[in-house]
NUGU-558426 format. One record per residue (C-alpha): residue number from 0; chain; x, y, z. Coordinates in pm, 1 decimal. Layout:
N
+------+--------+----------+----------+----------+
! kese ! tortor !     east !    north !       up !
+------+--------+----------+----------+----------+
!  NUM !      A !        X !        Y !        Z !
...
+------+--------+----------+----------+----------+
END
This chain:
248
+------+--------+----------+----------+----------+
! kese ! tortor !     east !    north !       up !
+------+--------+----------+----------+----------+
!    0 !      A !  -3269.0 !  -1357.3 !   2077.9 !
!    1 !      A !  -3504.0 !  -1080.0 !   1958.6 !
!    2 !      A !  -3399.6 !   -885.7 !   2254.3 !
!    3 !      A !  -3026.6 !   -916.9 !   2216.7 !
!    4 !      A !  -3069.3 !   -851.3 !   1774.7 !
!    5 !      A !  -3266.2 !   -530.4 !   1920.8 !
!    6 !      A !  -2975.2 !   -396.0 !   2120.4 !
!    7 !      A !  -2701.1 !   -459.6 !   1870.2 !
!    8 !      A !  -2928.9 !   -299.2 !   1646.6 !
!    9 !      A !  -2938.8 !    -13.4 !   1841.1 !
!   10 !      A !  -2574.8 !    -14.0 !   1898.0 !
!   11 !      A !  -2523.7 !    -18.8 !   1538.9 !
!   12 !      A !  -2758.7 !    255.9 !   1476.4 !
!   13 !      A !  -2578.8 !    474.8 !   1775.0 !
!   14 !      A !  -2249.6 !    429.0 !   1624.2 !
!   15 !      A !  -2379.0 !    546.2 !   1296.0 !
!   16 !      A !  -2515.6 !    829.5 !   1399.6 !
!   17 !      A !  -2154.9 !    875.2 !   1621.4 !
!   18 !      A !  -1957.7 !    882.3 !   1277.9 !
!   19 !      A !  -2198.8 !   1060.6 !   1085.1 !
!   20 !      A !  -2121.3 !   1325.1 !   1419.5 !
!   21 !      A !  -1779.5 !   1337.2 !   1342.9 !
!   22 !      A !  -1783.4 !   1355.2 !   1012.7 !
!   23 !      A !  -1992.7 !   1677.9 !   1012.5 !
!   24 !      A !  -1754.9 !   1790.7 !   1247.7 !
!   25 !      A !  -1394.9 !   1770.0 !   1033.3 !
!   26 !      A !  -1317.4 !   2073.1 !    871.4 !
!   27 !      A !  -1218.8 !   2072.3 !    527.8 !
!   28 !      A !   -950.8 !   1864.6 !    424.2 !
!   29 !      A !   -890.1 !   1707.3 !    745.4 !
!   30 !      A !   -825.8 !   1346.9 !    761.7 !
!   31 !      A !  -1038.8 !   1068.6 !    910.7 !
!   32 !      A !   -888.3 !    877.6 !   1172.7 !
!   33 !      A !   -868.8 !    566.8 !    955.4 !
!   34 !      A !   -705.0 !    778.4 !    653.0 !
!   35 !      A !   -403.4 !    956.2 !    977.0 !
!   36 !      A !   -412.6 !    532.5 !   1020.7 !
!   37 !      A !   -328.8 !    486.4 !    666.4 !
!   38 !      A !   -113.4 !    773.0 !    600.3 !
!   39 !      A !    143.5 !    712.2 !    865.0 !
!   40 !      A !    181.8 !    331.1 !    698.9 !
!   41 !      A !    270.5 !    492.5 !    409.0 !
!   42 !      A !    472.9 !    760.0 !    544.7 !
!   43 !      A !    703.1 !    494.9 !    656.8 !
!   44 !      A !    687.1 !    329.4 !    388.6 !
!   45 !      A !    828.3 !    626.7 !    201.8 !
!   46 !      A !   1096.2 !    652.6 !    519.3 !
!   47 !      A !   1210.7 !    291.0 !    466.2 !
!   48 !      A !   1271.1 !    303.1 !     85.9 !
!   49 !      A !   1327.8 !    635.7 !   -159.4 !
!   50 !      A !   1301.0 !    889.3 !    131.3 !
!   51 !      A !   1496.5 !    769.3 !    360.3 !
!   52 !      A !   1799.2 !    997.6 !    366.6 !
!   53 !      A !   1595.4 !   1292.0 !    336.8 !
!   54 !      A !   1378.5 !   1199.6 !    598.8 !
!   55 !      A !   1642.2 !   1073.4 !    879.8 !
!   56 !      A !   1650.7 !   1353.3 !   1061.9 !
!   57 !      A !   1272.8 !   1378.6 !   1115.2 !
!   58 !      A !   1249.0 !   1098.6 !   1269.6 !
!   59 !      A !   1558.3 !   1068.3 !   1456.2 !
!   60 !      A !   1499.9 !   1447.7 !   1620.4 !
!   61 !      A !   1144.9 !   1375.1 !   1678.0 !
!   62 !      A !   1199.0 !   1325.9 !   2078.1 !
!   63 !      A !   1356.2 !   1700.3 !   2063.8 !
!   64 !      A !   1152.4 !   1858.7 !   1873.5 !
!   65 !      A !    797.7 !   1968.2 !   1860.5 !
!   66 !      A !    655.3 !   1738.5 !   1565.5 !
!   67 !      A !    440.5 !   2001.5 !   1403.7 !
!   68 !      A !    348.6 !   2126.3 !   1070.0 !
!   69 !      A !    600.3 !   2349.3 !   1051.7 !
!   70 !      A !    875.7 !   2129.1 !   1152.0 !
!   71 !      A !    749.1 !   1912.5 !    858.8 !
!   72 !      A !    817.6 !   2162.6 !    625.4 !
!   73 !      A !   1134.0 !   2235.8 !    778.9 !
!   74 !      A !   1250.1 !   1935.8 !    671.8 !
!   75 !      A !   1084.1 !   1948.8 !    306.5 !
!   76 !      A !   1112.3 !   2283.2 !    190.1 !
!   77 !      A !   1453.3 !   2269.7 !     76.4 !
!   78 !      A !   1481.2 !   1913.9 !    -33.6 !
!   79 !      A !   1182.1 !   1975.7 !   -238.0 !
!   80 !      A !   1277.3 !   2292.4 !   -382.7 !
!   81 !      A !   1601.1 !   2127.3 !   -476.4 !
!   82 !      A !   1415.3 !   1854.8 !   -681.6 !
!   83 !      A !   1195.5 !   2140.5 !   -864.0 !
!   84 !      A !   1514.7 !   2328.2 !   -946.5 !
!   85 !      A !   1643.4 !   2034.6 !  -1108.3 !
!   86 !      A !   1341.4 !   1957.4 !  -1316.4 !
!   87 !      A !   1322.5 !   2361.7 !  -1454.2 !
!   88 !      A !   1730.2 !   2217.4 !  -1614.8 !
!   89 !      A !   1557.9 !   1880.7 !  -1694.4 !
!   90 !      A !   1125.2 !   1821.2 !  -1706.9 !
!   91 !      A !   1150.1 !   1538.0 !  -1870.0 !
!   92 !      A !   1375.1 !   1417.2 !  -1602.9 !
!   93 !      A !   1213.4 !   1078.4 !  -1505.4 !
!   94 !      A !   1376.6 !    990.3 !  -1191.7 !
!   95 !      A !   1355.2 !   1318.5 !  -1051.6 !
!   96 !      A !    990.9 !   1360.9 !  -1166.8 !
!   97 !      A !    943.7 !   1027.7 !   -927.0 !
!   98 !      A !   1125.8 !   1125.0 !   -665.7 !
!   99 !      A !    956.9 !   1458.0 !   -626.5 !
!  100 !      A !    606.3 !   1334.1 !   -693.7 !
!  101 !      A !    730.1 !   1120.1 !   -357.3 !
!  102 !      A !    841.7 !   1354.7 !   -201.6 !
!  103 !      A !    538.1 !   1602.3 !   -241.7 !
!  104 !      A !    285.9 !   1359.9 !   -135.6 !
!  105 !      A !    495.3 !   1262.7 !    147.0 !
!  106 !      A !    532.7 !   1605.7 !    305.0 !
!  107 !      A !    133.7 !   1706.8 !    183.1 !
!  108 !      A !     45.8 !   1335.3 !    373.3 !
!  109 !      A !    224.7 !   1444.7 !    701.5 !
!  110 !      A !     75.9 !   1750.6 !    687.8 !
!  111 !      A !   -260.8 !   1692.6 !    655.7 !
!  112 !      A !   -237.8 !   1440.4 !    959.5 !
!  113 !      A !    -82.3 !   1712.8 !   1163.9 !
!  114 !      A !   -294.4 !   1971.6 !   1074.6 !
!  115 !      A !   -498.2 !   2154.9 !   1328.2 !
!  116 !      A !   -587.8 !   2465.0 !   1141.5 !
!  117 !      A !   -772.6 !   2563.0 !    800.2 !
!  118 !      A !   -474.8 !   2730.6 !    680.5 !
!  119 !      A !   -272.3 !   2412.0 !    750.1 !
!  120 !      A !   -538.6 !   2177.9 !    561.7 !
!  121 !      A !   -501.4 !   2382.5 !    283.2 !
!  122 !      A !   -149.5 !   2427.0 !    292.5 !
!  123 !      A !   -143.3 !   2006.3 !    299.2 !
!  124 !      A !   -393.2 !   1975.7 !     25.9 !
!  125 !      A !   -212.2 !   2223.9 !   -175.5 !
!  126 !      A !    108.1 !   1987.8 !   -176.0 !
!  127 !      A !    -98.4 !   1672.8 !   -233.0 !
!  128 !      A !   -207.9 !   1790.5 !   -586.2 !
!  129 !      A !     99.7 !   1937.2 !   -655.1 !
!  130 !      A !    201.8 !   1573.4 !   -589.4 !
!  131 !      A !    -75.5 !   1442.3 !   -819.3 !
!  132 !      A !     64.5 !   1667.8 !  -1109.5 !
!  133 !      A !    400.2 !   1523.9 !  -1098.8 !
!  134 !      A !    290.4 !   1173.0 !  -1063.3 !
!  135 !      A !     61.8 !   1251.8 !  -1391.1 !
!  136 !      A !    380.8 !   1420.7 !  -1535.6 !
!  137 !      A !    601.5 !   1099.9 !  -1487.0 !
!  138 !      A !    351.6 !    850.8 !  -1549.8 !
!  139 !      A !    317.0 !   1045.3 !  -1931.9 !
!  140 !      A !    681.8 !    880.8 !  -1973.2 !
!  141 !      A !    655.8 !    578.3 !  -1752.5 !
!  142 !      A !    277.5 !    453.6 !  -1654.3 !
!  143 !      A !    421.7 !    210.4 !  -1357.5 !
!  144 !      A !    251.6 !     56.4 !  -1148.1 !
!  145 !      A !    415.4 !    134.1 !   -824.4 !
!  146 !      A !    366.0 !    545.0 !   -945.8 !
!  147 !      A !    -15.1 !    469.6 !  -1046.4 !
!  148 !      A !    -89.4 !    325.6 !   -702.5 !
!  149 !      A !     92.1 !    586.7 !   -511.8 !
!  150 !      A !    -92.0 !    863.1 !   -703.4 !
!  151 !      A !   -445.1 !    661.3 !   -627.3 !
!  152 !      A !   -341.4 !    702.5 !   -273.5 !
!  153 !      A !   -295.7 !   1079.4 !   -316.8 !
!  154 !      A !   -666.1 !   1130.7 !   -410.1 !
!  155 !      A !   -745.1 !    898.1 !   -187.8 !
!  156 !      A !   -597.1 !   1155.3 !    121.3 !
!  157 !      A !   -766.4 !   1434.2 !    -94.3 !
!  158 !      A !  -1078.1 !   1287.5 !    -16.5 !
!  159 !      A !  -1172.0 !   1117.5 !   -395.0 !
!  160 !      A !  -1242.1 !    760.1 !   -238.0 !
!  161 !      A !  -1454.2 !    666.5 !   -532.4 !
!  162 !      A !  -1140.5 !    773.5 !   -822.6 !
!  163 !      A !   -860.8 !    584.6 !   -578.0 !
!  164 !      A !  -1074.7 !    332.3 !   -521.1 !
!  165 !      A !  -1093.7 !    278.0 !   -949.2 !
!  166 !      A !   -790.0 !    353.6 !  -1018.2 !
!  167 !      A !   -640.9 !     99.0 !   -782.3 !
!  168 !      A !   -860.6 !   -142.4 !   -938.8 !
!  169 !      A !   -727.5 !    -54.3 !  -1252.2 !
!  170 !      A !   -399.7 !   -122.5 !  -1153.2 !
!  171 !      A !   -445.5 !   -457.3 !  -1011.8 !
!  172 !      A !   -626.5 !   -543.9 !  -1314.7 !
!  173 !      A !   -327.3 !   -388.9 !  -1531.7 !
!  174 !      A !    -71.6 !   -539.2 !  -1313.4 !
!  175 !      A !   -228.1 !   -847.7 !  -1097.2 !
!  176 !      A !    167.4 !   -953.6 !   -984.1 !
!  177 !      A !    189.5 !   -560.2 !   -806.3 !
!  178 !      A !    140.9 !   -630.1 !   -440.5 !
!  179 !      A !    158.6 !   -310.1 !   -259.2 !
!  180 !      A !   -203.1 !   -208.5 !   -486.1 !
!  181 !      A !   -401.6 !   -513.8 !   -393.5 !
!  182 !      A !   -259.7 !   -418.4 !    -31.6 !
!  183 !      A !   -368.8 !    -34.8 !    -68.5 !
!  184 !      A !   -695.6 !   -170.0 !   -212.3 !
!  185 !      A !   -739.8 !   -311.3 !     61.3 !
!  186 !      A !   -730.0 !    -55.1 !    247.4 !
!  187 !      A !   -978.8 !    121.8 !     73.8 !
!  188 !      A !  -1223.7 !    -84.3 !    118.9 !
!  189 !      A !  -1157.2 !   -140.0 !    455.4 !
!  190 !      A !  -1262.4 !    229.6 !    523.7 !
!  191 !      A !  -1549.0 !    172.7 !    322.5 !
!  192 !      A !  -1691.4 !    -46.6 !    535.8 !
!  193 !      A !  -1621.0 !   -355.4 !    275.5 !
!  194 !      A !  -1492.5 !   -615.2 !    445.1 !
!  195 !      A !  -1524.8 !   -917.4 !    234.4 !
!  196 !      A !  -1359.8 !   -702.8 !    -80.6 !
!  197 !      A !  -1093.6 !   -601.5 !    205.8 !
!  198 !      A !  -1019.0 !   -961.9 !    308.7 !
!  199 !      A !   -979.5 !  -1063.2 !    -62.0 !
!  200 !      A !   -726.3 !   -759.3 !   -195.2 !
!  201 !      A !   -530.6 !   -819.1 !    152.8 !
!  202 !      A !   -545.4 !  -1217.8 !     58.6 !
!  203 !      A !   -420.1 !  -1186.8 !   -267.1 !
!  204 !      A !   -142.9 !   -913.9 !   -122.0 !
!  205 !      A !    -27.5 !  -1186.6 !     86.7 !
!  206 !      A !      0.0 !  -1486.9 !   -164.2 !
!  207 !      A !    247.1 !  -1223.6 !   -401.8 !
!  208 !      A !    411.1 !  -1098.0 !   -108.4 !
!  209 !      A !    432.7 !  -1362.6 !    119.9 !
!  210 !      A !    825.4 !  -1285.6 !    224.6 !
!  211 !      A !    743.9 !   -900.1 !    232.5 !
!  212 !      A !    958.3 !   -835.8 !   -105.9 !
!  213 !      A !    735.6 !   -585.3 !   -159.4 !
!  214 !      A !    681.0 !   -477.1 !    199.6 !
!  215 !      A !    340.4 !   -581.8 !    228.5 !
!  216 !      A !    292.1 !   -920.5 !    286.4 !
!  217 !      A !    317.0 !   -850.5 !    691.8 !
!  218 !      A !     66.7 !   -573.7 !    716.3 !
!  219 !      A !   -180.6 !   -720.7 !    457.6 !
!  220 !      A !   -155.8 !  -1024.5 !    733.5 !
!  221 !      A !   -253.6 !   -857.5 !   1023.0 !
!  222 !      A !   -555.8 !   -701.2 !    890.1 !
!  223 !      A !   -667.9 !   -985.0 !    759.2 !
!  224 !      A !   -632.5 !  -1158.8 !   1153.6 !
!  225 !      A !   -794.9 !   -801.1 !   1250.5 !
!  226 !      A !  -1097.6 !   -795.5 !   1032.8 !
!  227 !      A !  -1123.4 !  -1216.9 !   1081.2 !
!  228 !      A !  -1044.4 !  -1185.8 !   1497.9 !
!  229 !      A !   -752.9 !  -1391.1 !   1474.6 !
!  230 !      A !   -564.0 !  -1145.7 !   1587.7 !
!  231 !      A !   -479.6 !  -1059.0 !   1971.8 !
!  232 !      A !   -627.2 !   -723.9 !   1968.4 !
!  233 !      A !   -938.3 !   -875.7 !   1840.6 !
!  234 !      A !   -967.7 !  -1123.7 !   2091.2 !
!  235 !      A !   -973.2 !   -896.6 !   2366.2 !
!  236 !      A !  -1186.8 !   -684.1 !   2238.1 !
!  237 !      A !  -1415.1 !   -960.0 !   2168.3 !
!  238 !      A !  -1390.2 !  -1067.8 !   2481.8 !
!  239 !      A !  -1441.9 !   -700.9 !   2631.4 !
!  240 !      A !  -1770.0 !   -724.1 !   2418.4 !
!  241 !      A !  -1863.9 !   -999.1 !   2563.6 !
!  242 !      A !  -1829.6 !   -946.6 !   2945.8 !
!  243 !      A !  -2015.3 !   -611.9 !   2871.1 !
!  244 !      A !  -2299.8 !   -771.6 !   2722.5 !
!  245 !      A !  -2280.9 !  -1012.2 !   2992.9 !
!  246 !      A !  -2290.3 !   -730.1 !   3285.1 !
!  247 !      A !  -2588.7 !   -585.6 !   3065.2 !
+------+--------+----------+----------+----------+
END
C-alpha cells in the first residue's frame, strides 16, 4: 500500500509539474485546453439560439473552407458592424445592445480558440472586452441574469477566473431558478480543480433543467457521470488505469 500511495504520488506530482509546463508555455491570451473545451460549448450554444442565422454559414461551409481566424471574422465583421451602426441611431437600444454584446463575445471566443499568433490573441481579446462593455452597457438598463452570466463567462476567457468565478456566484445567489449559471459555475470550478463544488452547481443545473428548457440539463449530466465515472469514457479510462498499473 505504501508503495502503490508512493507512485500515485509521484504521478500526481509529474502531472503537476506537466501543467505548470504548459502553462508557462501559452502565450498571452491563449486559451487553456479546458477553456477551447468550454468555449466551443458555448459557441454552440450561441449557434443554436440568438446567432443562429448569422452564424449558418460558418458552420455549414466549414468542410470548404479553411476554419481560421480570418474566416471567423469574415463572417463577423459585417454583421457586427451592422449592429454598431444601429446602436450610433439608437444606444439605448436594448435588444440590439444584447445581441451585439453576443455577438462580440462570440466572434472574440472563436478567435481566441483559433488563434495561433500574438497578433491574433490580441485581436480576440480585443473583441472580448469590447463584448464586456456592451454587456455592462445593457445590463445598466436590464441586469438579467442570462446577460450577467454570459458576461462572467467573458472574463472568464479573458483569463479573470477569480471575478467569473464571483460573479457567477452572484448570480445564482440573485437568481437560484437560472440554470445555465449554476451549469457555467460548474464549469468553473471544474477547471479549478474543485470537484465537489463542480458536482454540486452541475447537480443543482440538472434538478432546474432536467428537460433541457434551458439547454443545460444534458451537459450538466454528463459531467457529473464524468467527474463521478459513471460515464463510458470514464470507465475505460479507469480501466486503462488499471491494466497499466497492473503491467507496472
Amino acid at each position: 500500500m505504501a508503495k502503490t500511495k508512493s507512485r500515485q504520488g509521484s504521478k500526481r506530482q509529474g502531472q503537476q509539474a506537466d501543467e505548470k509546463n504548459v502553462k508557462k508555455a501559452r502565450r498571452p491570451g491563449e486559451l487553456s485546453t479546458f477553456q477551447k473545451v468550454v468555449v466551443v460549448l458555448f459557441i454552440v450554444v450561441f449557434a443554436l439560439s440568438t446567432l443562429a442565422g448569422a452564424l449558418a454559414s460558418v458552420f455549414q461551409s466549414s468542410q470548404t473552407v479553411e476554419y481560421n481566424v480570418d474566416y471567423v471574422d469574415s463572417q463577423y465583421t459585417d454583421y457586427v458592424a451592422d449592429l454598431e451602426s444601429k446602436l450610433e441611431d439608437d444606444p439605448e437600444n436594448a435588444e440590439t445592445l444584447l445581441a451585439t454584446a453576443r455577438a462580440c463575445s462570440s466572434w472574440g471566443s472563436s478567435v481566441l480558440m483559433l488563434a495561433t499568433t500574438d497578433e491574433e490573441s490580441s485581436h480576440g481579446t480585443e473583441l472580448m472586452q469590447r463584448a464586456i462593455d456592451y454587456y455592462d452597457r445593457y445590463l445598466a438598463l436590464d441586469n438579467a441574469s442570462d446577460a450577467r452570466t454570459e458576461r462572467a463567462m467573458c472574463e472568464y476567457y479573458l483569463g479573470d477566473t477569480e471575478a467569473a468565478t464571483a460573479d457567477l456566484e452572484a448570480v445564482t445567489t440573485d437568481d437560484p431558478e437560472y440554470a445555465p449559471a449554476w451549469y457555467d459555475l460548474g464549469t468553473l470550478y471544474e477547471g479549478q480543480g474543485l470537484s465537489d463544488e463542480a458536482l454540486a452547481a452541475y447537480q443543482k443545473a440538472v434538478e432546474l433543467d432536467p428537460d433541457d428548457e434551458q439547454g443545460v440539463g444534458t451537459n450538466a449530466q454528463s459531467r457529473i457521470d464524468a467527474l463521478t465515472g459513471t460515464s463510458d469514457e470514464a470507465g475505460t479510462t479507469g480501466e486503462t488505469d488499471d491494466s497499466s498499473e497492473a503491467g507496472e
